[in-house]
N, C-alpha and C positions, 0 to 999 in steps of 0.2 A: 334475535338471539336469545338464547332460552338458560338462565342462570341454573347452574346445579348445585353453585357451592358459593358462599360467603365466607371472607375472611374475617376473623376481628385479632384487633381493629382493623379498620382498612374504610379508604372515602367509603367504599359501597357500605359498609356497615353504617354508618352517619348518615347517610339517605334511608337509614331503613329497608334495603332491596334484602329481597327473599329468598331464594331456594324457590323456583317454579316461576319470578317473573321474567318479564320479557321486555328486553330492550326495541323498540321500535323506531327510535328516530334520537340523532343528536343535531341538535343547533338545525334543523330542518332537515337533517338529510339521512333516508331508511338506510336501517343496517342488517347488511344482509348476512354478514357472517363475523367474523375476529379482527380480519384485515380492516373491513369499515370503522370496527369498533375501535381497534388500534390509533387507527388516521384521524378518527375526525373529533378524539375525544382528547387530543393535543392542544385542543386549542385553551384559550385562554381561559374562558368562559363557558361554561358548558349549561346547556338545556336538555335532559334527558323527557324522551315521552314513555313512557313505560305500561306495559301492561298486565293486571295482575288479576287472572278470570277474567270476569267480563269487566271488572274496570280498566278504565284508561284514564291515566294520571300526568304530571310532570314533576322532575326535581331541579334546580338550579344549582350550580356549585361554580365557585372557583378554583381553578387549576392549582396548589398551592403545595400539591405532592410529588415525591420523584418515585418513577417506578412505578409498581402494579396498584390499579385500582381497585381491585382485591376481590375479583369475581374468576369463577371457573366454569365457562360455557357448554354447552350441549354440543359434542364435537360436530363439526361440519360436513353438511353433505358432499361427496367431492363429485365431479363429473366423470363417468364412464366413458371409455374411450370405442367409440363408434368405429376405428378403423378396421382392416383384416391383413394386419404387414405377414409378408410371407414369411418372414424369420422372428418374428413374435414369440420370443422364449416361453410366456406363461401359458401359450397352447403348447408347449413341448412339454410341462409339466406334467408329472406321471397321477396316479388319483390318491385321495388320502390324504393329499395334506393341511394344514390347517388354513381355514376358508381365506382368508387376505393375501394368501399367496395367488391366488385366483382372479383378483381382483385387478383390473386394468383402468389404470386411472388416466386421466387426459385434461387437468386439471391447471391450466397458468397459476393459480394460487399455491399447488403444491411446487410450481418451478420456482416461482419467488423464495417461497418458506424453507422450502427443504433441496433445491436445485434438482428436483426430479426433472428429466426431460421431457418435452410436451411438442407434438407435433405443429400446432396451432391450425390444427386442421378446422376445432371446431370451436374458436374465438369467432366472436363477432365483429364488428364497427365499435358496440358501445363495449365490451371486452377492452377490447385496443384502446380507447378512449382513459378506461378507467386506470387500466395500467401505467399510461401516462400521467393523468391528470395525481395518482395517489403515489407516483413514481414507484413502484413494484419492480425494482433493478438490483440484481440482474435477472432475467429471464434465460434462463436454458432449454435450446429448441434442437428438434431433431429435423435434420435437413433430408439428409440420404441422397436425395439429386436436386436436384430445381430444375431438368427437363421436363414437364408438364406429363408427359404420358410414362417417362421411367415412377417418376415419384408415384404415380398413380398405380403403377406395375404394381410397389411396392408395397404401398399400403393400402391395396388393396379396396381402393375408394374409385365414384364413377366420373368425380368431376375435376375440374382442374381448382385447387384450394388458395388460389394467389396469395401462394406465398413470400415469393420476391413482394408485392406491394404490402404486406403485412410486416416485413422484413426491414422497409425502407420507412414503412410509417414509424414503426417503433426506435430504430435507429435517426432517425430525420428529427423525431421529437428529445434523444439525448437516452432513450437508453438501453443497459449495456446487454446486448447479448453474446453469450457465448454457445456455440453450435456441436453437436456431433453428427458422423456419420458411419454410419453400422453399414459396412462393405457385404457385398453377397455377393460372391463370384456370379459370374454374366449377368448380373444386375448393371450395377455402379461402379466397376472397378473401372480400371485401363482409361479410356478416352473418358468414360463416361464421368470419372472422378477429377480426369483433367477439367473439364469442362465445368461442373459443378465449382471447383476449388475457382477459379478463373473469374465467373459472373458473381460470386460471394465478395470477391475479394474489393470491392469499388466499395462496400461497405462499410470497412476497415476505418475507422476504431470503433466504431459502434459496434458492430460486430467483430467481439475485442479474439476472440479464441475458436479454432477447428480443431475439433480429436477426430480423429479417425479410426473405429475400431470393428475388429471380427468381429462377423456374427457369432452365437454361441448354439451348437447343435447339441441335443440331448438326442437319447435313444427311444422317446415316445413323440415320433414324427408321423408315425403313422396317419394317413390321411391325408397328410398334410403336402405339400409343394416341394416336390427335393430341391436339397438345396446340395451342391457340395462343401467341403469346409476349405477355408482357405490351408491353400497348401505353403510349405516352403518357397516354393518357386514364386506363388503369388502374391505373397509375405515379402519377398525381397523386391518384387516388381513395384511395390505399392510403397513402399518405405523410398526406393527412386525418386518414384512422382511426388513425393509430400517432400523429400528434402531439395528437391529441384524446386518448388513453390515456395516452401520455407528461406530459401537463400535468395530467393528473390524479393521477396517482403521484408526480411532484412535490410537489404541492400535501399530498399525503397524507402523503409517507415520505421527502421530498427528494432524489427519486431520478425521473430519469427512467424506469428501468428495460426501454423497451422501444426500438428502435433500428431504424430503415431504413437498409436495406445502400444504400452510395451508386451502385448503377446505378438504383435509383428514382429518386434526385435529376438523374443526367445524362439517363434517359427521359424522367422530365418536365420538365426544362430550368428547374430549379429551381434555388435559391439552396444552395449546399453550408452547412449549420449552422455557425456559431460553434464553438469547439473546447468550451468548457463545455456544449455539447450532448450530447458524447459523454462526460463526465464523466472514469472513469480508461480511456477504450478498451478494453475488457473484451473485446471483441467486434473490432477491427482483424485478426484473421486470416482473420475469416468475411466483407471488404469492407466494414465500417464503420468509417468516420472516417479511413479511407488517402487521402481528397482531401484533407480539412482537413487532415492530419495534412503532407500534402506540401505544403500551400500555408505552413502557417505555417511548416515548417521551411525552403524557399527563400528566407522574408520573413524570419526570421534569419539566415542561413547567407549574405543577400546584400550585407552589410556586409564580409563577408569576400573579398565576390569583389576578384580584382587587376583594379585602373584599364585596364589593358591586359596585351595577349598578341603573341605574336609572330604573325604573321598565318594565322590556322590557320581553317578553313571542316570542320564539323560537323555531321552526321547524327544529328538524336534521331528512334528509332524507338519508336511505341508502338501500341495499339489506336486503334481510329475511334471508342470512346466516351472514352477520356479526352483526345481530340483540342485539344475546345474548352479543356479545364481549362489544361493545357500554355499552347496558344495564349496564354491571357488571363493564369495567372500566372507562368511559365517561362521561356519565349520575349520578353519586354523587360527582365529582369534579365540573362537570358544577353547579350543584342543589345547589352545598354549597357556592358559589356566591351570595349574599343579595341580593333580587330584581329581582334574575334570573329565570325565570318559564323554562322549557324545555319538549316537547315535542318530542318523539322520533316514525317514522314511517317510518318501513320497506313497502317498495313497493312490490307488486306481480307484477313480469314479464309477462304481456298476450302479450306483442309486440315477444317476443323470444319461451315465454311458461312459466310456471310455475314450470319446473324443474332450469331455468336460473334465481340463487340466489344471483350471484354478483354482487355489484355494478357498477363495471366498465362500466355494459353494462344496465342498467336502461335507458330510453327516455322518453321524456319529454313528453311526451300524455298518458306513465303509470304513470306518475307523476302527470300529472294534471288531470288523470282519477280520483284517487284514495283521491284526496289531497282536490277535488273540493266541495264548500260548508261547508269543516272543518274548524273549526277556528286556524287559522296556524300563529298567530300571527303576532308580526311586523316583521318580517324576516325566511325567508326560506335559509335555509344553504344544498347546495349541496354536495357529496360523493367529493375528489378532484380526483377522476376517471374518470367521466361522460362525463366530454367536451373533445374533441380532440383539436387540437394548433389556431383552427379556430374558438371556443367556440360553436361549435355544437355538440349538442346530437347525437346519432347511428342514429335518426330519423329524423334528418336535423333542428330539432326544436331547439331556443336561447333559451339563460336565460332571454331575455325580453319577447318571448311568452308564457314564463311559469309565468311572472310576469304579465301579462295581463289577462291570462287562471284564472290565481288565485287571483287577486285583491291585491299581496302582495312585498315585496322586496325581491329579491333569490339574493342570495350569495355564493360565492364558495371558502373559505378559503385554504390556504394550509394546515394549523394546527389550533389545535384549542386554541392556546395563539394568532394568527391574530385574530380569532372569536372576542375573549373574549374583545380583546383591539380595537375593531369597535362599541362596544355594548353602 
């Protein structure tokens, strides 16, 4: 691991380490990335081997600090994901945009760090080993079937990737994974989801959570495997089979343990579950339980709202699937605010396609396509999905080009009691 930065103070600075050197080994054992350096520099006692050019030195220290040891590494290589899944969103990506969007990663360390999901296609023996041995839990893995020739269907691999035994190593040794499965009509739905959810479930608690969620089709498929989109019909079919499993895992282990992502519920124009449906939200970054979750926090957060405002007319922009949600529980707490006009405008996706109804992935040029020449009042308030950590859109585009595009002020609330208490 290749130092880029020292703190001072900070331990590192007291050993003297650099800017260019290179941690090679703690207490015996080679570090290969942040995670090793993390684990094994816990210990009581530490023996650093370090290398700086062509010397090779060592430092000793004792553990005697809390918190960082005051280095900032050469980011890590991640692993490229070797598979060809038929519904593989980042080949539906149109060209243009900025290169990491591109980028397919297939990484267990990123499932650990950041709960990205990881096939586990291409862990190894000593992989598996290490994620035990340094407990790396929880791990987030993408299932899709566990029929040996559907999964292969899927992801578009020759061999069969044993995943039930990779499944049972890591759960057998204590830990915790939680699973999704990205539905593709004549794939994995109907039996083939029965069947998958059924030989999973002997797992349980180690294999603590299943989301189940649509594939997501954009309009540059071209080339590519048709797929159909799940319909309505298929949407209610499948929301069935997971709550006929779910009440039975209940009934078994008090646990619902298996979860539809809520674009099945707004497909088939279903009731969104009670929040004890979703138990502790295990699963709310994969799209499960982010309606509930929004509904009861505006049904709290609306006691707070002020009796009145000074007379301010407001723009909420989100997706055409969370439209109706908004509608029915948003839009007459906001409205019964004195003063408060609110304007509600679901975007059409023509950057992705017009099957692509979530907000998360809206961009600002369907935004100010759509927005341009309306009267959108004194404020535009954004999805809090849209922007990534760098405040840009899927399309490279800021909230100040969309503030310029539009003659107006954009905003991106966390919740809507920050809205309310900016107005």
């Amino acid at each position: 691991m290749i130092i880029i930065r020292v703190d001072k103070p900070s331990p590192a600075a007291d050993l003297s380490l650099q800017p260019g050197d290179q941690i090679l080994e703690i207490n015996g054992h080679p570090i290969q990335d942040e995670i090793d350096f993390q684990y094994y520099s816990a210990d009581a006692r530490l023996r650093l081997v370090i290398q700086r050019g062509a010397r090779v030195f060592s430092r000793s220290l004792r553990r005697t600090w809390e918190g960082s040891f005051g280095v900032e590494f050469h980011g890590m290589k991640y692993r490229h994901c070797g598979n060809r899944c038929v519904f593989c969103f980042i080949d539906q990506n149109p060209g243009g945009l900025r290169r990491s969007l591109y980028f397919k990663d297939e990484d267990y360390r990123l499932s650990f760090l950041y709960g990205n999901y990881v096939t586990l296609t291409n862990v190894t023996r000593r992989d598996l080993v290490r994620i035990v041995e340094q407990r790396l839990s929880p791990i987030y893995v993408s299932i899709h079937a566990v029929d040996p020739e559907v999964r292969r269907r899927l992801l578009g691999i020759k061999h069969d990737d044993r995943l039930m035994e990779k499944i049972r190593f890591l759960t057998d040794q204590g830990i915790e994974v939680h699973a999704q499965i990205v539905l593709c009509p004549g794939y994995n739905d109907g039996l083939v989801l029965q069947d998958t959810l059924q030989r999973l479930y002997p797992f349980y608690p180690g294999l603590q959570s299943v989301a189940v969620v649509p594939l997501g089709l954009t309009r540059h498929r071209r080339g590519l495997t048709y797929l159909p989109p799940v319909s309505p019909l298929l949407a209610r079919q499948t929301l069935r089979i997971i709550e006929k499993y779910a009440q039975g895992c209940k009934r078994d282990s008090d646990c619902y343990w298996v979860y539809a992502a809520d674009e099945f519920y707004l497909r088939a124009r279903a009731p969104i579950p009670p929040r004890a449906r979703y138990e502790d939200f295990s699963q709310i970054e994969n799209g499960v339980g982010m309606c509930r979750d929004l509904i009861d926090t505006v049904k709290r957060q609306t006691r707070y709202f002020p009796k009145r405002v000074h007379a301010k007319r407001i723009t909420l922009v989100t997706g055409r699937s969370a439209e109706p949600l908004l509608r029915q529980h948003v839009l007459p707490p906001l409205q019964a605010v004195s003063g408060l006009q609110v304007n509600l405008q679901a975007v059409v996706n023509r950057f992705f396609g017009r099957r692509v109804t979530v907000s998360g992935l809206l961009t600002g040029q369907d935004i100010a396509r759509q927005l341009k020449g309306a009267h959108n009042g004194d404020l535009l308030v954004l999805p809090p999905n849209c922007l990534n950590h760098d405040g840009l859109f899927l399309d490279d585009w800021t909230p100040q080009q969309l503030e310029q595009s539009l003659g107006v002020r954009v905003y991106q609330p966390s919740n809507f009691l920050q809205l309310v208490k900016v107005l």
